[in-house]
N, C-alpha and C positions, 0 to 999 in steps of 0.2 A: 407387332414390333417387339423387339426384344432390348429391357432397358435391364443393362448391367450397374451396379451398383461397386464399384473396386475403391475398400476405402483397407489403406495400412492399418488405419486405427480406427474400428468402427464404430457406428452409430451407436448410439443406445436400444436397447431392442426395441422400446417403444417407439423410437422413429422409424426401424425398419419395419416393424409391423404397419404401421403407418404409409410407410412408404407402398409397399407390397401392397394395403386394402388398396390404395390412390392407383396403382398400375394396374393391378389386376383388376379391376371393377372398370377400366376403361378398356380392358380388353387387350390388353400388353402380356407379356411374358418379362418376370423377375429373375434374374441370375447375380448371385452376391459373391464377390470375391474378396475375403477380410482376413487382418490381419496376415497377408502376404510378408512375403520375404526375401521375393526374388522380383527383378524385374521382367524376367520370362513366365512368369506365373501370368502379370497383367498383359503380355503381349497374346500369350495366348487367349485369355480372357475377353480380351477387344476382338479378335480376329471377325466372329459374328455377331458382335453388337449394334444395333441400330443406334443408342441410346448408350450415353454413359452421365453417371452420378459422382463425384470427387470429394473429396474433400479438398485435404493439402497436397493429394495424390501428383506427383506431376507428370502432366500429360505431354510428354515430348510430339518432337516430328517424329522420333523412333516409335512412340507408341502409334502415332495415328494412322504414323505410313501402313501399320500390321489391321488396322481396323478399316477392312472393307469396306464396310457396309455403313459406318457411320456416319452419321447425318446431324446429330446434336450431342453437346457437351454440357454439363453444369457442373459450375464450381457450388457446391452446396456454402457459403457464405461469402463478404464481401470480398474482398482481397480475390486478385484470380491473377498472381505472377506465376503462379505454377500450371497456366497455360501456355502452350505455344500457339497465340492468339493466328501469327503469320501462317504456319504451318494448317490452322483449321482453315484460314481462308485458301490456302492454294487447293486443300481439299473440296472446298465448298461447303464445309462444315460448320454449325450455326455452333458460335459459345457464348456460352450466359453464366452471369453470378446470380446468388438473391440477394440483393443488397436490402439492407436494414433487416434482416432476422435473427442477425448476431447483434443488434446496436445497443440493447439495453445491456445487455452482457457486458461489453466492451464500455459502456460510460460508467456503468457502477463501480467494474475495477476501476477504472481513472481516478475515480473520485477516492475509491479505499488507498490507490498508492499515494494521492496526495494527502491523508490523514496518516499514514503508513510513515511518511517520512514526517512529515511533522511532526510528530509524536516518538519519535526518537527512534525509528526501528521496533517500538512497543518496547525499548529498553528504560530502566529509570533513568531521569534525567529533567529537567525543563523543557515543555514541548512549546507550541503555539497552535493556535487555531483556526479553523478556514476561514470565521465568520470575520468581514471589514476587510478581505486579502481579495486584490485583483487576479481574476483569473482571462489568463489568453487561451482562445480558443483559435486555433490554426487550420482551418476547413472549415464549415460551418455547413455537411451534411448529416445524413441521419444520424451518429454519434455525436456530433460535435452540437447540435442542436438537444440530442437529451444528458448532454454533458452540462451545458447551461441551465437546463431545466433542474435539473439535478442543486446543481450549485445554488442555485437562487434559495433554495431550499439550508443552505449553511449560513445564509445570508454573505454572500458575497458577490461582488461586483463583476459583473462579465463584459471582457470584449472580444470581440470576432474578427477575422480578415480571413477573404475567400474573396479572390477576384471574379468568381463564375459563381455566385448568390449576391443579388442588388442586396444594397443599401437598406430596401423597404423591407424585402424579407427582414433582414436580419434585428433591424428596427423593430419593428411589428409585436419581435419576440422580446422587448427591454431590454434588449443588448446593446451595447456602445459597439459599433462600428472604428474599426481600425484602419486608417487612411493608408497604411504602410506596415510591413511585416517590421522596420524600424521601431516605430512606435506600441506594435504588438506587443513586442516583447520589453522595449524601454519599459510600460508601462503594467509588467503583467507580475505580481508575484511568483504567479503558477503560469505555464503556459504546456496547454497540453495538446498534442500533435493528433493529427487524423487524417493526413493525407497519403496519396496513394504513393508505392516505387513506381516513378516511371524516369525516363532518362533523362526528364524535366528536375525531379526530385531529388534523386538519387544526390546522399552527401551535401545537400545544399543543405543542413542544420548544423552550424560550424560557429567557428569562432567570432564572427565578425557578429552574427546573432546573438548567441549564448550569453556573451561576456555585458550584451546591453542591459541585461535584466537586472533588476535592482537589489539589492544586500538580499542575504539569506532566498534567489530566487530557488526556483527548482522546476527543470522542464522532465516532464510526464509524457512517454512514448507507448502507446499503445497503437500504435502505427504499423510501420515495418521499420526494421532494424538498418538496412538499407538508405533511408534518408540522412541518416547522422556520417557526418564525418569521424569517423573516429580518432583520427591524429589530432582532430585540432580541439575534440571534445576535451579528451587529455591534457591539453596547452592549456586550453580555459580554464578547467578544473584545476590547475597545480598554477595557476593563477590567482585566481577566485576562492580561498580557501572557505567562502562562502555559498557557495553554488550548491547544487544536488542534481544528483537523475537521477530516475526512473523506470524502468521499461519492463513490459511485459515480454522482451525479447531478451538473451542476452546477448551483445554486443559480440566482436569475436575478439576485443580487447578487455572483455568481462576481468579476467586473470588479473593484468595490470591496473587496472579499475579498484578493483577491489584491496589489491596491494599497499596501493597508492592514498584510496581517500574513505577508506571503511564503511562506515556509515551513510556517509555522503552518496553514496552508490546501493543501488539495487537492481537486481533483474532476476527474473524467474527461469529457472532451467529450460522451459516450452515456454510458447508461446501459448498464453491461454486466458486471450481477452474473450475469446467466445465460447471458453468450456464450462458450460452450465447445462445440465440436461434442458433445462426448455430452451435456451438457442440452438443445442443438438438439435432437438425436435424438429424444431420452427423453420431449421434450413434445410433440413434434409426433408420435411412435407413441401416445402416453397419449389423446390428441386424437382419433385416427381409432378407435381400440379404445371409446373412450364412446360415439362418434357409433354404430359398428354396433352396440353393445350396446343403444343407447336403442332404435335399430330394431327390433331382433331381439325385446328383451325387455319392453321398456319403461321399462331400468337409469335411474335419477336420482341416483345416489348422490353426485354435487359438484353438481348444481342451485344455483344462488346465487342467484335466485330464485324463492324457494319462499314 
């Protein structure tokens, strides 16, 4: 089988050496296509692919329509909006994330943007501290579980809301349980996001939320960019002359953001909750290890559409 590897922006060499001993030692054939720059470069790319590896690469129904032969897809980390999940099923085509190989990556920055902001931007000034601050955690899977772990660690208080993790879970771990995304955030200094875009999601962190959270809060997106309303984040914020964000994304209102309430606002030019060479690694080995196992065994165990 032949697993192509087409990433815009590539691995680390050590993940693709990695990658490559993991495919070829199972008896695959490796073809890398990096650092592209056209979308015809990856059409022709796929045409004989059995196997494809991604990144943030997006895989349209244009690309899959041109890939014969393909049979499996992997988003090397969690986040997979840059599939066209419909389009691999009318193919018959299996896609999969690795979910949790990017999660430490992703909870550690949460953690550095909520000391980031409370510490004034690292400018002089009077900051405060994480320790005795309520933090909300908004999902409560593999990030948002060592986001809490993390935090306990500043000695602060955590509470969780995830309608799809019981109670006992999230108990288990000395978390407070959140009855209601109301109370999440009424009651969170910090409230740091980890849920997926889906058209369940999308825009639903808006005013009616934001504006709950108590003096001086500040909600932390390391999410996708996609769940925030932006019109009404704006409203809040020139509201709230106490409020903050966050994000590892920026906004496509960043400009006015910034204009508006300086400090109070941050966002990183890319997104880069999971750019560390060891979550490069971790998801691009996690990637080649599904793709030979689907082979070999006929493994689905992260399928995303099923």
């Amino acid at each position: 089988m032949k697993v192509l590897v087409a990433t815009e922006k590539p691995f680390a060499k050590a993940a693709v050496d990695g990658i490559r001993n993991i495919v070829e030692g199972a008896g695959h054939t490796l073809a890398l296509l990096e650092k592209y720059t056209a979308v015809d470069d990856l059409y022709a790319a796929v045409a004989d692919a059995d196997a494809l590896i991604v990144r943030s690469d997006k895989v349209t129904k244009e690309v899959i329509a041109r890939a014969k032969n393909l049979k499996i897809v992997v988003r090397a980390g969690a986040g997979f909006d840059n599939l066209d999940l419909a389009a691999c099923s009318e193919k018959e085509i299996v896609a999969m994330n690795t979910p949790g190989q990017n999660s430490n990556a992703v909870a550690e920055l949460a953690i550095g943007m909520m000391i980031y902001m409370s510490r004034n931007n690292f400018t002089p000034g009077t900051g405060s501290e994480l320790k005795g601050k309520t933090l909300g955690i908004q999902a409560y899977g593999n990030v948002g579980r060592l986001v809490a772990k993390i935090a306990k660690g500043f000695g602060m208080h955590i509470m969780a809301f995830d309608p799809f993790v019981s109670a006992e879970v999230i108990s288990k771990d000395g978390v407070t349980v959140a009855a209601s995304l109301d109370e999440l955030y009424t009651k969170s200094n910090f409230v740091s996001l980890h849920i997926p875009a889906t058209e369940q999601t999308k825009k639903s962190i808006g005013y009616n939320l934001i504006s709950k959270m108590p003096k001086g809060g500040c909600l932390v997106n390391t999410a996708r960019k996609e769940v925030i309303n932006e019109e009404e984040l704006v409203k809040v914020l020139t509201e709230r002359e106490d409020l903050k964000y966050v994000s590892d994304i920026a906004p496509d209102c960043i400009a006015e953001l910034n204009e508006k309430f300086g400090k109070r606002v941050f966002a990183t030019a890319k997104k880069m909750g999971a750019e560390t060479a060891e979550a490069n690694i971790n998801a691009g080995l996690a990637a080649a290890n599904q793709i030979c196992k689907f082979f070999a065994t006929g493994d689905r165990t992260f399928q995303l559409n099923k």
